[in-house]
N, CA, C and O atoms as CSV, one atom per row, in Angstrom:
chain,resi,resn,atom,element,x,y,z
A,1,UNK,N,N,-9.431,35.095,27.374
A,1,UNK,CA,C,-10.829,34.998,26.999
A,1,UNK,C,C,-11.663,35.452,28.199
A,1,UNK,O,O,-11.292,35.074,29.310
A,2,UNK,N,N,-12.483,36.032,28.119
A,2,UNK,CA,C,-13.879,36.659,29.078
A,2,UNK,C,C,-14.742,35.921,29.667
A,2,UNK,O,O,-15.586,35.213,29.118
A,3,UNK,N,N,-14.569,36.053,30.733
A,3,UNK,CA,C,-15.762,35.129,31.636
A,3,UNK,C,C,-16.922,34.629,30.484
A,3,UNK,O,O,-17.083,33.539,29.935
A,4,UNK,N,N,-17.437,35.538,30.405
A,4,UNK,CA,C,-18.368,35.405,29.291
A,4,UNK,C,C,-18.380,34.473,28.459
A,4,UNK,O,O,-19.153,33.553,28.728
A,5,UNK,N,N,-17.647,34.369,27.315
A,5,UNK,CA,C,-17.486,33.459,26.366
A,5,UNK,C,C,-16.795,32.239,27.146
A,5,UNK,O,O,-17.393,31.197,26.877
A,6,UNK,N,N,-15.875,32.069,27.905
A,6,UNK,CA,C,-16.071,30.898,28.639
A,6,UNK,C,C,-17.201,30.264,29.168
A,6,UNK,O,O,-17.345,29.049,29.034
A,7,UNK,N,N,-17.983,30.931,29.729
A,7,UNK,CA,C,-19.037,30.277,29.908
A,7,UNK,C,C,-20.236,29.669,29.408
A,7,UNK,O,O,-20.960,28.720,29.708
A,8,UNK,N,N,-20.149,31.019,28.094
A,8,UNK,CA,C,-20.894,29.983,26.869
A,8,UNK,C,C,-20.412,28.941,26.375
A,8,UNK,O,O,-21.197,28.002,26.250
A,9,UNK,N,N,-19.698,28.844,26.153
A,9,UNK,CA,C,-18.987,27.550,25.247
A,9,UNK,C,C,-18.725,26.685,25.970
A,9,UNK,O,O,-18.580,25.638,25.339
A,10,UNK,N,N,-18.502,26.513,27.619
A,10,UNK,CA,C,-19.107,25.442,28.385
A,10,UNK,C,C,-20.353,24.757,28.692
A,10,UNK,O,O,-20.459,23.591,29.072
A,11,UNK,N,N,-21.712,25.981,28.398
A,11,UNK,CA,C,-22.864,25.805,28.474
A,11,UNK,C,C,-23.451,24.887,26.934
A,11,UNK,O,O,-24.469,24.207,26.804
A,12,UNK,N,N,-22.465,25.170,26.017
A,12,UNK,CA,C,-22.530,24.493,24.721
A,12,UNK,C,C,-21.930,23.256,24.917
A,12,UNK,O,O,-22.328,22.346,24.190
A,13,UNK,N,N,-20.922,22.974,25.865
A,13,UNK,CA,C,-20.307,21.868,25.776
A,13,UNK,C,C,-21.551,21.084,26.145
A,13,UNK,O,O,-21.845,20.148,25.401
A,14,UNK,N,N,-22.562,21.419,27.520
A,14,UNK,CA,C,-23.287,20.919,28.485
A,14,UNK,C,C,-24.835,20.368,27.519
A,14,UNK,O,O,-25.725,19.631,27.944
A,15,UNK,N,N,-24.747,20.959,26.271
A,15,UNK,CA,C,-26.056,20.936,25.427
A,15,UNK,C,C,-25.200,19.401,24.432
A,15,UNK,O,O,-25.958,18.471,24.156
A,16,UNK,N,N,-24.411,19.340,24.199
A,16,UNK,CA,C,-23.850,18.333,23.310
A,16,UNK,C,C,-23.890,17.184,24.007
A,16,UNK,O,O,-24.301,16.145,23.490
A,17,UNK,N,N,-23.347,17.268,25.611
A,17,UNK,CA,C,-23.100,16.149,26.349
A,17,UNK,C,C,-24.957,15.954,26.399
A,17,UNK,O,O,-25.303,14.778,26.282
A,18,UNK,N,N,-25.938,16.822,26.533
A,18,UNK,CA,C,-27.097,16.196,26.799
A,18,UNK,C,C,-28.107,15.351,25.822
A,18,UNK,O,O,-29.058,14.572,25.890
A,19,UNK,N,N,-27.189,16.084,24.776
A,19,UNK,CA,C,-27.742,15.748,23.295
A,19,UNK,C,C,-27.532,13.903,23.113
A,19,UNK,O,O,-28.289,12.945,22.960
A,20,UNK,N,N,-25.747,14.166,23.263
A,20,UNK,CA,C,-25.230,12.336,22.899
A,20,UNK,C,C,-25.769,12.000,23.991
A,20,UNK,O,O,-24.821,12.295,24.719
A,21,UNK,N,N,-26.757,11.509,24.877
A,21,UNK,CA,C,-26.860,10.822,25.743
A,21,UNK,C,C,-27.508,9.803,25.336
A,21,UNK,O,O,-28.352,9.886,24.444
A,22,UNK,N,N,-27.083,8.283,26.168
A,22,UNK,CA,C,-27.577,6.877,25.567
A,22,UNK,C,C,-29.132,7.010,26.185
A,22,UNK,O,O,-29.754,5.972,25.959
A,23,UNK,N,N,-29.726,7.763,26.724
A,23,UNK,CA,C,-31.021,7.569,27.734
A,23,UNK,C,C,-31.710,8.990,27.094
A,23,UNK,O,O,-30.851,9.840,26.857
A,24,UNK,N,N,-32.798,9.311,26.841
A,24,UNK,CA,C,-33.180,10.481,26.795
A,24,UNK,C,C,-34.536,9.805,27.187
A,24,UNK,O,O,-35.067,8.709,27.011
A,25,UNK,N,N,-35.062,11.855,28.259
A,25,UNK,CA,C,-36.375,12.275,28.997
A,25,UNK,C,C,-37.047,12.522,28.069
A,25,UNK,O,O,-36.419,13.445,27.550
A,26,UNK,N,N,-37.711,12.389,27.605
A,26,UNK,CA,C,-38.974,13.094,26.785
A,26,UNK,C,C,-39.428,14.400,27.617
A,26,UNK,O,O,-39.602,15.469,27.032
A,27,UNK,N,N,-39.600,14.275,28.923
A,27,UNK,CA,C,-39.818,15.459,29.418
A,27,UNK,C,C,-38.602,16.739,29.597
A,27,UNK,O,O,-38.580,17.954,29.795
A,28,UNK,N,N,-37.878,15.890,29.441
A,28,UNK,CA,C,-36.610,17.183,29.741
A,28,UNK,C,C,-36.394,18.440,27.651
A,28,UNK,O,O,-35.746,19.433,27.321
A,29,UNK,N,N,-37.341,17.535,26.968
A,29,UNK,CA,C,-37.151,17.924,25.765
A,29,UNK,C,C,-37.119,20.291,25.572
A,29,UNK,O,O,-36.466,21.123,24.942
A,30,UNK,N,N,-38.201,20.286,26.521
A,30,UNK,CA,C,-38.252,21.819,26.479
A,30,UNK,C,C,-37.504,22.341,27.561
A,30,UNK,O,O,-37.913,23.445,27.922
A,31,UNK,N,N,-36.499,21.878,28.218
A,31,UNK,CA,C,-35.557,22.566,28.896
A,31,UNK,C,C,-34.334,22.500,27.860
A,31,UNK,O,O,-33.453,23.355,27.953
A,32,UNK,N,N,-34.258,21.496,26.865
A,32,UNK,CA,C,-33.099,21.677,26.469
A,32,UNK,C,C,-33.325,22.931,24.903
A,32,UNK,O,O,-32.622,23.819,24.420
A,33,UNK,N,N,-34.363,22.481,24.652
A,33,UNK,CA,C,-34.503,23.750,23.761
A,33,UNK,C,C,-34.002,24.929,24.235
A,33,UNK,O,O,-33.091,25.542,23.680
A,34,UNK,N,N,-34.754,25.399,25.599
A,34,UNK,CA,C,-34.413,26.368,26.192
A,34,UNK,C,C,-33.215,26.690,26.374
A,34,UNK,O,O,-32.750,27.779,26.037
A,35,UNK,N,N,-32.661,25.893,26.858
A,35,UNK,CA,C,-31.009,25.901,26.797
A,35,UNK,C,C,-30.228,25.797,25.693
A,35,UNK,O,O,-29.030,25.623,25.914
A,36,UNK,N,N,-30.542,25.851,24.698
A,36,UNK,CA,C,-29.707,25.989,23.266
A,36,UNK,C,C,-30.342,27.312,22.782
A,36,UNK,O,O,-29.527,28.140,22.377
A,37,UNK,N,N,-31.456,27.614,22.753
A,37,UNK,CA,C,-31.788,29.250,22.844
A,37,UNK,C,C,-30.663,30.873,23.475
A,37,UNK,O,O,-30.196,31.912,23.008
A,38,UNK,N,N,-30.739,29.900,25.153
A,38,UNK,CA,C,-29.958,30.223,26.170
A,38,UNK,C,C,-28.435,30.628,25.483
A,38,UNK,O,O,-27.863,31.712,25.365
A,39,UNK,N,N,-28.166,29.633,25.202
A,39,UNK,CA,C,-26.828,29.284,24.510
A,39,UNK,C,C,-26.266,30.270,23.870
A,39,UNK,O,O,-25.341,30.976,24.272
A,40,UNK,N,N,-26.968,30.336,22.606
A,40,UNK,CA,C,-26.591,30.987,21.137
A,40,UNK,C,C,-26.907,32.135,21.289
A,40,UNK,O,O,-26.799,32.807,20.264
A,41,UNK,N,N,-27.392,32.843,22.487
A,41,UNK,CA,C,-27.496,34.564,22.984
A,41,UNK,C,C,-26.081,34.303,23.660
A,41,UNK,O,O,-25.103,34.864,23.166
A,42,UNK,N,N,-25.976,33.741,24.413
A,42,UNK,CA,C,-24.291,33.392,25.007
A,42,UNK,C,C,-23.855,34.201,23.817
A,42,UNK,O,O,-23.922,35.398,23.538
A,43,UNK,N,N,-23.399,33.163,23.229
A,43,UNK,CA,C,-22.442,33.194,21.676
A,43,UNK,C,C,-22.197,34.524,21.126
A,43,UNK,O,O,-21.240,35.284,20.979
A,44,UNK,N,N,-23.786,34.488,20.815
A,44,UNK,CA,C,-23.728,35.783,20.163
A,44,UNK,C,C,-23.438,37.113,21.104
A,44,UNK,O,O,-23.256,38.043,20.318
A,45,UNK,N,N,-23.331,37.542,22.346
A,45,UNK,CA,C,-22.811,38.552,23.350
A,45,UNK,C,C,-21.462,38.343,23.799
A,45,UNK,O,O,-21.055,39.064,24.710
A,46,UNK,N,N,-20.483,37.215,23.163
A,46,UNK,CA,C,-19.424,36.738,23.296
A,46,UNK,C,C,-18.322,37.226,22.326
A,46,UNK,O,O,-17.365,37.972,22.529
A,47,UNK,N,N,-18.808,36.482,21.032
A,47,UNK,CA,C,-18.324,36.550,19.287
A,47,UNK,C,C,-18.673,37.446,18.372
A,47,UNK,O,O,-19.793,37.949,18.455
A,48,UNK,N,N,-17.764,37.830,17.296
A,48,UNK,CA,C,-18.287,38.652,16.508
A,48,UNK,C,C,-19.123,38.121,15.617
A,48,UNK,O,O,-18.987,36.901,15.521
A,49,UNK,N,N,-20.090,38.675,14.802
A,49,UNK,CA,C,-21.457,38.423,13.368
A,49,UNK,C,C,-20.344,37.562,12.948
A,49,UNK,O,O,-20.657,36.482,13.448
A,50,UNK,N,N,-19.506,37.433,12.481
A,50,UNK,CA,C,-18.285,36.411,11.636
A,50,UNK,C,C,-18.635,34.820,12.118
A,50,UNK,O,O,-18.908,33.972,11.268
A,51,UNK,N,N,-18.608,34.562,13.280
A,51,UNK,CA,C,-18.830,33.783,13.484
A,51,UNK,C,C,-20.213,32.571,13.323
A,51,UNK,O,O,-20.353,31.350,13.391
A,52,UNK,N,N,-20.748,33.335,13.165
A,52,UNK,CA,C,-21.788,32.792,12.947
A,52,UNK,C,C,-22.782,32.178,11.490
A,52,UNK,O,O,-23.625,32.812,10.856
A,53,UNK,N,N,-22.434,31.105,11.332
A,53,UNK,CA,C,-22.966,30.643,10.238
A,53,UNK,C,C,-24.002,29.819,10.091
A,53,UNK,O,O,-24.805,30.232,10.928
A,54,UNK,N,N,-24.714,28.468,9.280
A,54,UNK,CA,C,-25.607,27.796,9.174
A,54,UNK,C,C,-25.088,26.801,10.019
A,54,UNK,O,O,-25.720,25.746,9.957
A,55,UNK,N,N,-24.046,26.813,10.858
A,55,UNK,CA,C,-24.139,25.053,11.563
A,55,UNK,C,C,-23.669,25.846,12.658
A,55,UNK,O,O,-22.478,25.536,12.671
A,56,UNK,N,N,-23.909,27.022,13.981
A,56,UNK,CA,C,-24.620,27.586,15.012
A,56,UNK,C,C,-25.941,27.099,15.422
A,56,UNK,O,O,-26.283,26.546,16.468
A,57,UNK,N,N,-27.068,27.639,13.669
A,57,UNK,CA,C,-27.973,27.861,13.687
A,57,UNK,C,C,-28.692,26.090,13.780
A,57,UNK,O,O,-29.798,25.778,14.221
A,58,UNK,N,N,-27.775,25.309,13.284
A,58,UNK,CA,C,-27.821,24.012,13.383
A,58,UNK,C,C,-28.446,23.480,14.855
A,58,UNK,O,O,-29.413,22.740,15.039
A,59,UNK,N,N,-27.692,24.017,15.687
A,59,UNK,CA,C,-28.139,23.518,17.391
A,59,UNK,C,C,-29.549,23.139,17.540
A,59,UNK,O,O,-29.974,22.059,17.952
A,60,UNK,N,N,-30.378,24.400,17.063
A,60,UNK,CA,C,-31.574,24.518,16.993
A,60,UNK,C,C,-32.621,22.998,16.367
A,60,UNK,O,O,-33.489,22.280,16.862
A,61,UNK,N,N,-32.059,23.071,15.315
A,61,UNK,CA,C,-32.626,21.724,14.854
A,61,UNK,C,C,-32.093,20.513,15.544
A,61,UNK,O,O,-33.075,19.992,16.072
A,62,UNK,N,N,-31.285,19.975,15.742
A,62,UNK,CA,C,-30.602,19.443,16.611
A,62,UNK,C,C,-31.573,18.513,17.858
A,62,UNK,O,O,-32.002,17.359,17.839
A,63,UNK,N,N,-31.667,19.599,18.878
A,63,UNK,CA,C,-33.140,18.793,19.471
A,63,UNK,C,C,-34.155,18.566,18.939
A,63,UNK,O,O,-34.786,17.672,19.501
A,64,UNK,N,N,-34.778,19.126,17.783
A,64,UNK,CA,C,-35.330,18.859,17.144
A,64,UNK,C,C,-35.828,17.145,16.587
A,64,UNK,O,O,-36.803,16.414,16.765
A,65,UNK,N,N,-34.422,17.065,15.784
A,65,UNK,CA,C,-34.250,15.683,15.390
A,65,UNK,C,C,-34.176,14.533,16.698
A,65,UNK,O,O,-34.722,13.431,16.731
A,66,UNK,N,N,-33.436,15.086,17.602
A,66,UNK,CA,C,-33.589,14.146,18.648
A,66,UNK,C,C,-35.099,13.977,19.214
A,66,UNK,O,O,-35.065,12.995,19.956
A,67,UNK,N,N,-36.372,14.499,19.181
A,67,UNK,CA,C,-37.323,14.340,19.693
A,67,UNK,C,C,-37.966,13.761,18.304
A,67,UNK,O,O,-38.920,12.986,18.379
A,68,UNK,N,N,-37.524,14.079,17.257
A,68,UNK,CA,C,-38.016,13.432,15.614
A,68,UNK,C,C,-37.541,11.883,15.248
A,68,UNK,O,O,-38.419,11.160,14.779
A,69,UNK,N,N,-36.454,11.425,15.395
A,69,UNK,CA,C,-35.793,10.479,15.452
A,69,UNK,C,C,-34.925,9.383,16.241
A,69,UNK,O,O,-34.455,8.261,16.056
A,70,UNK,N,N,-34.988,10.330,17.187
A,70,UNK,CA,C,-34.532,9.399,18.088
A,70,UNK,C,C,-33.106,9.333,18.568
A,70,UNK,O,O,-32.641,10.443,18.310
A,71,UNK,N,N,-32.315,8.702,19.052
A,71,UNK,CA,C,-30.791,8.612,19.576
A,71,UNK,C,C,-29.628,8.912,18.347
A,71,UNK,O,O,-29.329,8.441,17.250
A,72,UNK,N,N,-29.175,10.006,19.259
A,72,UNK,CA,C,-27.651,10.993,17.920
A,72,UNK,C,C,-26.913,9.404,18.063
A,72,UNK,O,O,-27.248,8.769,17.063
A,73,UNK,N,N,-26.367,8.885,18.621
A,73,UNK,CA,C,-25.661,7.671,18.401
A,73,UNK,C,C,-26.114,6.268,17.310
A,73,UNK,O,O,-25.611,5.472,16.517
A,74,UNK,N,N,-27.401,6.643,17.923
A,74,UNK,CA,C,-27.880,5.343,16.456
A,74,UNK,C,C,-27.815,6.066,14.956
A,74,UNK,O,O,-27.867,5.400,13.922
A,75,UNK,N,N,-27.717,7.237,14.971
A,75,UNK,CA,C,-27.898,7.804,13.729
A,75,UNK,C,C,-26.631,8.444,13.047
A,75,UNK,O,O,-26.636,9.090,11.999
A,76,UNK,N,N,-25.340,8.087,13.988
A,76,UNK,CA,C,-24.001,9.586,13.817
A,76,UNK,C,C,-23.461,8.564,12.812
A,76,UNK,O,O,-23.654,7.353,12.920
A,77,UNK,N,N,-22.824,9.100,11.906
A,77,UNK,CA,C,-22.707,9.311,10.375
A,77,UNK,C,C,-20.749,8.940,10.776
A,77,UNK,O,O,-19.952,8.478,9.959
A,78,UNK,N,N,-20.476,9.276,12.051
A,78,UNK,CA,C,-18.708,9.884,12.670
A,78,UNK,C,C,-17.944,8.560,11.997
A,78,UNK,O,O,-17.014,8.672,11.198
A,79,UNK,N,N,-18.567,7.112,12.517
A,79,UNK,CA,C,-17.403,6.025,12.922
A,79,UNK,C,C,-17.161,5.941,11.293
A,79,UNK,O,O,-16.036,5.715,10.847
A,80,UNK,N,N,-18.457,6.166,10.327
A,80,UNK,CA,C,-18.631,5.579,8.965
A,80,UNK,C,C,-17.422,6.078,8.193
A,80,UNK,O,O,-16.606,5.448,7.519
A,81,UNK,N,N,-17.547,7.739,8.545
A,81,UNK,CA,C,-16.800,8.402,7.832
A,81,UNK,C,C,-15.479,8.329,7.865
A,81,UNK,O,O,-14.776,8.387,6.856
A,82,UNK,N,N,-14.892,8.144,9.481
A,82,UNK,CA,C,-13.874,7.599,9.684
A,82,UNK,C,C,-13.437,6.570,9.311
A,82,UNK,O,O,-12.344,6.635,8.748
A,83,UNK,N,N,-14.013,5.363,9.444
A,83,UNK,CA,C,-14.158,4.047,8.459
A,83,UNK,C,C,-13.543,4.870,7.135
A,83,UNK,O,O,-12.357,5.167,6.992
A,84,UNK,N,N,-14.859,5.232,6.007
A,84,UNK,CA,C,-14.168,5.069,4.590
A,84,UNK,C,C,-13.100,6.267,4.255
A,84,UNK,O,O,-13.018,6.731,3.118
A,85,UNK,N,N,-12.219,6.768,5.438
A,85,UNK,CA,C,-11.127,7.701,5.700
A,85,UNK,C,C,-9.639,7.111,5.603
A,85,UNK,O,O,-8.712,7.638,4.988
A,86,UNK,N,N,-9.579,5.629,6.503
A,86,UNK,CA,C,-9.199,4.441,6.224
A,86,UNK,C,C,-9.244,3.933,5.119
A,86,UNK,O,O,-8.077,3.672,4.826
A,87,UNK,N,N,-9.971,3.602,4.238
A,87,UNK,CA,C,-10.409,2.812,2.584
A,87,UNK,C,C,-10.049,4.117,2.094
A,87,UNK,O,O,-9.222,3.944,1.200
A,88,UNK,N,N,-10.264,5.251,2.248
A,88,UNK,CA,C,-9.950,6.068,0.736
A,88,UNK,C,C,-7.424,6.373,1.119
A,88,UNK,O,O,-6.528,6.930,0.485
A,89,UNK,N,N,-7.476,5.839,2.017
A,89,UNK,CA,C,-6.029,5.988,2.146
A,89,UNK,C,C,-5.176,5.000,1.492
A,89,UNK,O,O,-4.022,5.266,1.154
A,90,UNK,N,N,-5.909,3.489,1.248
A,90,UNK,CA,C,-5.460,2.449,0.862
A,90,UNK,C,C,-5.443,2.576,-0.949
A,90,UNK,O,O,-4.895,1.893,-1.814
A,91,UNK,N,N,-6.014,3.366,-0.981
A,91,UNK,CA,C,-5.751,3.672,-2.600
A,91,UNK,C,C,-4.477,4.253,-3.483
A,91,UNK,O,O,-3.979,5.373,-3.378
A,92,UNK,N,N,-4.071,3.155,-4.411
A,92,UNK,CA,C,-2.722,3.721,-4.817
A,92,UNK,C,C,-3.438,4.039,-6.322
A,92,UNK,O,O,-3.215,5.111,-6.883
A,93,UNK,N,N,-4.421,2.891,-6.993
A,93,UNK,CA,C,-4.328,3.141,-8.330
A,93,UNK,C,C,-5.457,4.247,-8.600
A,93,UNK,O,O,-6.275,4.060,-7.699
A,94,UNK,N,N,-5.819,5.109,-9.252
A,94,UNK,CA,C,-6.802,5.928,-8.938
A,94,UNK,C,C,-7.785,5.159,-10.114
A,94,UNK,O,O,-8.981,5.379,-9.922
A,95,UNK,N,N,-7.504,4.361,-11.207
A,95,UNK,CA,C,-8.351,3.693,-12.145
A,95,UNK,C,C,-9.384,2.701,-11.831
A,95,UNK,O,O,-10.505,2.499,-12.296
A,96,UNK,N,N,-8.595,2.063,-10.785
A,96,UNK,CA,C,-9.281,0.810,-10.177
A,96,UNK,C,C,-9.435,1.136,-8.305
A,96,UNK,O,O,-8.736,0.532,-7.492
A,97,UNK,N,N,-10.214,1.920,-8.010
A,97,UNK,CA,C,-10.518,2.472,-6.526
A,97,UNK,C,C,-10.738,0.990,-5.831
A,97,UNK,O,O,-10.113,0.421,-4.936
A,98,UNK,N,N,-11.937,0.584,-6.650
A,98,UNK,CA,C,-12.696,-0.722,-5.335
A,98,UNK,C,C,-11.436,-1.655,-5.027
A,98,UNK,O,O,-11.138,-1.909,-3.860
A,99,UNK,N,N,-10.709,-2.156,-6.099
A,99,UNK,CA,C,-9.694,-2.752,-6.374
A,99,UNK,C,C,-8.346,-2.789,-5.044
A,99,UNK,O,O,-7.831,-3.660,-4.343
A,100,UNK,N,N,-8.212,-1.436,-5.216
A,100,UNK,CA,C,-7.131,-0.653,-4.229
A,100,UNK,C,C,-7.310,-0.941,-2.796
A,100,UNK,O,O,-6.396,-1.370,-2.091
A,101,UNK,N,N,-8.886,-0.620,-2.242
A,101,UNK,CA,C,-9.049,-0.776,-1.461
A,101,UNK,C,C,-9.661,-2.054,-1.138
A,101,UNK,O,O,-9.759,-2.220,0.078
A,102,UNK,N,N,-10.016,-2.819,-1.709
A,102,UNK,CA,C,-9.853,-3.877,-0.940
A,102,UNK,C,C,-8.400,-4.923,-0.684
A,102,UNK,O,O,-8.303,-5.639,0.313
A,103,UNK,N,N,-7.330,-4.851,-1.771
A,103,UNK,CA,C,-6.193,-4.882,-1.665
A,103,UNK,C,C,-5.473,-4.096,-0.328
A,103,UNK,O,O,-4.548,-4.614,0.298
A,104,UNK,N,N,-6.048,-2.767,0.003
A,104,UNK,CA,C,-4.859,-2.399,0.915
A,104,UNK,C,C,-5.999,-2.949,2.173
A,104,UNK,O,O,-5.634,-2.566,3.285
A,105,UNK,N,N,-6.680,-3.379,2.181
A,105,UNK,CA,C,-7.584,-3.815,3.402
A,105,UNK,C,C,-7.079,-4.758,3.901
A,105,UNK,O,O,-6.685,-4.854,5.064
A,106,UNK,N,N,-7.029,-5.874,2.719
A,106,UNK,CA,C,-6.392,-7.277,3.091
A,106,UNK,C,C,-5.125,-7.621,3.487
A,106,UNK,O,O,-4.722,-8.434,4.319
A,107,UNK,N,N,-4.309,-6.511,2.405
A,107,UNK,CA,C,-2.836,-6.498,3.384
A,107,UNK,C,C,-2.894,-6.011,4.877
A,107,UNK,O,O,-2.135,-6.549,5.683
A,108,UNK,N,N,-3.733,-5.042,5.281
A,108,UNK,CA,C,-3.880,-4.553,6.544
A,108,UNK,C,C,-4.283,-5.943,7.429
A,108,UNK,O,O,-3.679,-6.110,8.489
A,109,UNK,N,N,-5.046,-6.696,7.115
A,109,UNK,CA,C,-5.772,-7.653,8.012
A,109,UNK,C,C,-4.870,-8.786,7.860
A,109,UNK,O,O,-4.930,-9.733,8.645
A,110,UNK,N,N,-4.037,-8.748,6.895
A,110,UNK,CA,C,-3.015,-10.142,6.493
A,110,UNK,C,C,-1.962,-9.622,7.688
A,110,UNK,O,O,-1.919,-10.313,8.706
A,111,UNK,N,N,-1.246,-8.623,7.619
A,111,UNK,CA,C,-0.196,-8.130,8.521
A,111,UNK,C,C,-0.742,-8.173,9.803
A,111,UNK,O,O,-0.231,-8.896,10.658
A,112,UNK,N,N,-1.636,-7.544,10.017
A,112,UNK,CA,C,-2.512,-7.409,11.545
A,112,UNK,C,C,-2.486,-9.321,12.723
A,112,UNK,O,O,-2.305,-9.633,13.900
A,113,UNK,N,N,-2.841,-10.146,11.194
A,113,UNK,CA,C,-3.000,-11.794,12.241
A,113,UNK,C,C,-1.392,-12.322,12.354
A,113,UNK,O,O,-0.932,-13.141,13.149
A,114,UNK,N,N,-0.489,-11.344,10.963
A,114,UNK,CA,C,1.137,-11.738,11.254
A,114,UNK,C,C,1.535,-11.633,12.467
A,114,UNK,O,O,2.050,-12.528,13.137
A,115,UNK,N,N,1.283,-10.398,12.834
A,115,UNK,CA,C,1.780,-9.785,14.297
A,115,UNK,C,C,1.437,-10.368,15.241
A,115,UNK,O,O,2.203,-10.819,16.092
A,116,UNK,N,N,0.303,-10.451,15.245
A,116,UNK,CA,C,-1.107,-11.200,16.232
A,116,UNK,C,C,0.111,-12.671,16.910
A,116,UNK,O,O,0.580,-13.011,17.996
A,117,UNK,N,N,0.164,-13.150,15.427
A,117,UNK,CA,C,1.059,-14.956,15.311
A,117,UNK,C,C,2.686,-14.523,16.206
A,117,UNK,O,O,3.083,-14.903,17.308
A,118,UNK,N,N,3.091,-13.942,15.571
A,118,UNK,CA,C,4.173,-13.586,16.130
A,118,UNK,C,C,4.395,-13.428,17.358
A,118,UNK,O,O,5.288,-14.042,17.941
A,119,UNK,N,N,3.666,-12.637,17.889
A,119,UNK,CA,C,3.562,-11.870,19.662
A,119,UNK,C,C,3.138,-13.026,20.451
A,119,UNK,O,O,3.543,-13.304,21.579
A,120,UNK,N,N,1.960,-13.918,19.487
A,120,UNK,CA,C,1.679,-14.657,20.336
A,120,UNK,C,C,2.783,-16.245,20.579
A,120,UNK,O,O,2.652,-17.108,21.447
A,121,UNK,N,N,3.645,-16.178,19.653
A,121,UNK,CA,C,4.345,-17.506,19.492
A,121,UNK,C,C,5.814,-16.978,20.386
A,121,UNK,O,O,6.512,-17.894,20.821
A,122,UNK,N,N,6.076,-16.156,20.540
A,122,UNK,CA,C,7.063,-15.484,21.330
A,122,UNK,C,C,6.732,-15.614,22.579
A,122,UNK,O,O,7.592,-16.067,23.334
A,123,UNK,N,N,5.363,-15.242,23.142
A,123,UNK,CA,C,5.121,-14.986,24.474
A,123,UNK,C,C,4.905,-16.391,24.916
A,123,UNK,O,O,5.260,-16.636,26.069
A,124,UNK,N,N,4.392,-17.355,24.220
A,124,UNK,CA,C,4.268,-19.086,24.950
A,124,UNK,C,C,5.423,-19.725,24.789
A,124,UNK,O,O,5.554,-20.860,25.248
A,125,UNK,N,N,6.718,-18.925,23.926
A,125,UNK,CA,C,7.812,-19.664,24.216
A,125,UNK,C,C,8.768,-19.267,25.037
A,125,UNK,O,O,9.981,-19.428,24.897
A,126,UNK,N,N,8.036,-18.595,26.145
A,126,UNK,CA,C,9.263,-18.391,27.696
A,126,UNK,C,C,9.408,-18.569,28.542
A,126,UNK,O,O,10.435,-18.170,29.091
């Protein structure tokens, strides 16, 4: 890979890390624009037209929302989805979903305090 595109896509890494941050400047808001501007000329003098689709163009809005709403962490959608990624795995019957999953939940949390009991009744008896 080319100096080049290495360096964009580090400079992208550097816009994400500024993005998730637990603290945000209000004043630093038009440097980072600038720098996601910066960026996506990177990209684009890097990658071919292929690459480029509606969630590139995404970046842009991006700070946006962060100066609109407030902290990417109070708002990221990630742990949820991962969460019901978990619940949609516990499903065996496809008729009765809610059913399934709360069944394979409870076996999960029933087995989970087994172990818990176990490890712990082993380790105070030595």
């Amino acid at each position: 890979m080319s100096k080049g595109c290495r360096m964009s896509i580090i400079r992208l890494c550097h816009v994400f890390k500024k993005l998730c941050v637990k603290i945000v400047d209000p004043t630093t808001m038009g440097e980072l624009k600038k720098e996601v501007a910066i960026c996506l000329v990177l990209l684009e003098q890097g990658f071919p037209p292929s690459f480029f689709d509606i969630m590139t163009h995404l970046l842009v809005h991006l700070v946006e929302e962060l100066e609109l709403c407030g902290l990417v962490h109070m708002r990221w959608m990630y742990p949820i989805e991962r969460y019901l990624k978990i619940l949609k795995g516990f499903v065996w019957n496809k008729a009765r979903l809610e059913g399934s999953m709360v069944e394979g939940y409870a076996l999960k949390e029933a087995l989970g305090f087994c172990t818990q009991y176990i490890h712990d009744f082993t380790t105070t008896r030595r």
